[in-house]
Structure formats: C-alpha cells, structure tokens
C-alpha positions in Angstrom: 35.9 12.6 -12.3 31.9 12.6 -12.1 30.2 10.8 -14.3 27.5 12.6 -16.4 24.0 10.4 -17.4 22.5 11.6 -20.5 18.6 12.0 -20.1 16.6 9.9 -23.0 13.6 10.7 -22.2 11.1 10.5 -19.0 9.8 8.0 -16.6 6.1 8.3 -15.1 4.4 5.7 -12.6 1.0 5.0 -12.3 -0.7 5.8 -9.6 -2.3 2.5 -9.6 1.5 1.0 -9.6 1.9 3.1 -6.5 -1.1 1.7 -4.4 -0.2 -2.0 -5.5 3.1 -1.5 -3.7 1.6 0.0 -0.9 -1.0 -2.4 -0.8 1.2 -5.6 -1.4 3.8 -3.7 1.1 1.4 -4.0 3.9 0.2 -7.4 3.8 3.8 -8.8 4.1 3.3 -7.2 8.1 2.2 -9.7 10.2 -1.0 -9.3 11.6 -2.5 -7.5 8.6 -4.5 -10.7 6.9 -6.2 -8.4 4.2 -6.8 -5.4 2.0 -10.6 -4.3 3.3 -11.8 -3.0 -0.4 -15.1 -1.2 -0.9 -18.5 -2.9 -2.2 -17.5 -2.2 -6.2 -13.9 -3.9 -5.3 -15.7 -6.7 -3.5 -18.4 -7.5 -6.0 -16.0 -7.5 -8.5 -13.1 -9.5 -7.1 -16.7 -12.3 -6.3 -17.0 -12.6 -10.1 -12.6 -13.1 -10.6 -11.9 -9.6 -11.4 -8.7 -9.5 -8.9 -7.8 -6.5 -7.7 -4.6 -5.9 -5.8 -4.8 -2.5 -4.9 -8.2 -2.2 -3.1 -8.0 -0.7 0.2 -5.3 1.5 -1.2 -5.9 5.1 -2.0 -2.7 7.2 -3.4 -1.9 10.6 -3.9 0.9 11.2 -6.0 2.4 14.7 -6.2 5.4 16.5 -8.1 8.4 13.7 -6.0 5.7 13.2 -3.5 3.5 10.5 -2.4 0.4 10.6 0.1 -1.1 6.9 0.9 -4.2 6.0 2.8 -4.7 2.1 3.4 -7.6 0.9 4.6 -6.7 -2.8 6.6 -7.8 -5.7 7.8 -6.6 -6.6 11.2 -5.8 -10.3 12.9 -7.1 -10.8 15.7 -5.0 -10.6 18.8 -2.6 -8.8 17.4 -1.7 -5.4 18.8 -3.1 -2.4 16.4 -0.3 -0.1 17.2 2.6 -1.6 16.8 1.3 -3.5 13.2 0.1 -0.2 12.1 3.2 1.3 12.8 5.5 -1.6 11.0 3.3 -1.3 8.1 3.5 2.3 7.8 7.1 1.8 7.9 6.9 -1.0 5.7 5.0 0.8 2.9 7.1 4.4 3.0 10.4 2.1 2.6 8.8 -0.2 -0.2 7.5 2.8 -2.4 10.4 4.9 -1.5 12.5 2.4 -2.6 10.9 1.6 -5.5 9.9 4.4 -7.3 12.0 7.5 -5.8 9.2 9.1 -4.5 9.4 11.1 -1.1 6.3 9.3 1.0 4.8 12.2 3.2 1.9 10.2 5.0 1.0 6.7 5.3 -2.6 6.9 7.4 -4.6 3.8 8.2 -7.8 2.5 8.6 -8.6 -0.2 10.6 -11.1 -1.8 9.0 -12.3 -5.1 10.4 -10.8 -8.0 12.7 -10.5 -11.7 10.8 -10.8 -14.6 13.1 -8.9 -17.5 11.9 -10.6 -20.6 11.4 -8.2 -23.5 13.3 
C-alpha cells in the first residue's frame, strides 16, 4: 500500500542559502584555507560585516543548480585532486540538502596562503 503525502503548500531556497552550502561545503576540503571574495566582500567583512558566501556564485534553475567557487588554495597541496574532492564535496552537500540536481561545480583558483609556523 503506497503512502500518499498531501502537499501544504511550497518550499523555495534562497539562492544565497545555496552558495553558503557550497561555500561552507568547500572549506571542509583540506587544502582549501579560504573563500577568495571580491573587493566589496572584503571591505565589508574589514568593518565585521561577515559574509559566508563570498567566493560563491549560484545559479539556480527549475531542480537545477549551477555553482562557481572562487578558492583559496594551501600551499603545497596538489590543485587537482582538492579541486576535485571539493567539487565532489559541494555537489553532494547541496544535493543533499536541498534536492536540487547540481549540473556544474567550476573553480577558480584564486590565490596560495602560506601558513605562518
């Protein structure tokens, strides 16, 4: 016997609620040690204005997602192979979490951060 759900009404995400979870997807890869943001972004997050989703630009279709992160690398990690876990990373977080089909995850390498030791 299948169980029927009755509809109440609609859900619709943000598109800004998309790129956070694509942007706080990302930084749990290893290597990736930021979000590289633009000069607005940057000024603003200088004066406290935090903002998660910088470096994350979204697309958001009818079911369908199209994300474009713009990173900030480690150094001496390989660019490849971090690219490639994040882009799995963010396709299964968003995917996931929202129900949306991600068609593209394309990155920018940004910039290299040398930790201080």
């Amino acid at each position: 016997m299948a169980k029927e759900i009755a509809e109440i009404g609609s859900v619709k995400i943000a598109d800004d609620v998309v790129a956070r979870i694509a942007a706080l997807a990302a930084l749990e890869v290893e290597g990736v040690s930021a979000m590289a943001g633009n000069y607005t972004s940057d000024v603003l997050e200088k004066v406290g204005v935090k903002n998660l989703s910088k470096g994350a630009k979204v697309l958001v279709g009818p079911g369908v997602v199209k994300v474009d992160l713009a990173l900030m690398m480690a150094y001496g990690y390989n660019i490849p192979a971090t690219c490639q876990q994040a882009q799995t990373r963010v396709k299964a977080s968003i995917e996931n979490m929202t129900g949306l089909e991600v068609t593209d995850v394309n990155i920018r390498i940004a910039g290299i951060t040398i930790s201080e030791s």
